[in-house]
C-alpha positions in Angstrom: 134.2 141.1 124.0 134.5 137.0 124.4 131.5 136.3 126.5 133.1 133.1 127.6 136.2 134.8 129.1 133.8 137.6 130.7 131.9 135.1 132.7 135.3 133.1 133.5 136.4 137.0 134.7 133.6 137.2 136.8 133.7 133.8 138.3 137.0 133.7 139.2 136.4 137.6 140.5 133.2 137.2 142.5 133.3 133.6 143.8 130.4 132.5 142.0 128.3 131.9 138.7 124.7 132.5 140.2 123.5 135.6 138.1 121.3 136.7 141.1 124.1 137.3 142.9 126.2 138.6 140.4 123.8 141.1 139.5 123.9 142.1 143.3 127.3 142.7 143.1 127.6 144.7 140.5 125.3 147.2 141.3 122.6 145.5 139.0 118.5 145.8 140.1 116.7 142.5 139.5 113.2 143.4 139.6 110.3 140.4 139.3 107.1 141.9 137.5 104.1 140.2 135.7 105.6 140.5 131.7 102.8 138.6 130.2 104.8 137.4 127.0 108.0 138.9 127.5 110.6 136.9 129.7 112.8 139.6 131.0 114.2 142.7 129.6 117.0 145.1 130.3 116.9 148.8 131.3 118.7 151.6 131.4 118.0 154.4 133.0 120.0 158.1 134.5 123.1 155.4 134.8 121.1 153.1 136.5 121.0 148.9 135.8 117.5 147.3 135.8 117.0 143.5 135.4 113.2 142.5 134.8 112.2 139.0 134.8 109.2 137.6 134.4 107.7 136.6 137.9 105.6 133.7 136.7 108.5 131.8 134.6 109.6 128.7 136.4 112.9 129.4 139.1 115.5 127.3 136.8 114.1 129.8 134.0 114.0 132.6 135.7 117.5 132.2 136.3 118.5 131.8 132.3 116.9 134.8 131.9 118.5 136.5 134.8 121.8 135.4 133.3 120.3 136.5 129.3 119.8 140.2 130.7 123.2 140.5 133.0 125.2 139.7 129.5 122.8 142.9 127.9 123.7 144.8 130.6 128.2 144.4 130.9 128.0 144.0 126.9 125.4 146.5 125.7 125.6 148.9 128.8 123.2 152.0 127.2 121.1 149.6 125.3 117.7 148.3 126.2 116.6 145.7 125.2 113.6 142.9 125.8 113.6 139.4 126.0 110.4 138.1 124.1 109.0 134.8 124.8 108.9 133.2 121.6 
């Protein structure tokens, strides 16, 4: 799928581009935990969405990554996957 025309979907659906929120709304956990060296990862689990992001990155970053693990999770749904900080 064209991620560019999946976040234009969403925006125009959801009546915003924050990936907080967006994650809210679709049913999507955002969890902040001490990561070390990784800056987020995505989890799946019995058909549940978990966000993790690193809870000592800087806000504006925490959001990138936010945004990073929401695209895992619509275009690799059963897949997890970690976001190393490197």
């Amino acid at each position: 799928m064209n991620v560019k025309k999946l976040v234009k979907r969403l925006v125009k659906k959801y009546g915003t581009n924050d990936p907080f929120a967006l994650c809210g709304l679709l049913g999507i956990t955002v969890r902040f935990n001490d990561l070390v060296s990784v800056r987020g990862m995505y989890q799946h689990e019995l058909r549940k969405k978990i966000v993790h992001i690193n809870s000592s990155l800087e806000p504006h970053v925490q959001r990138q990554v936010c945004a990073h693990e929401l695209g895992h999770a619509l275009l690799h749904k059963k897949i997890n996957t970690v976001f190393w900080d490197t």
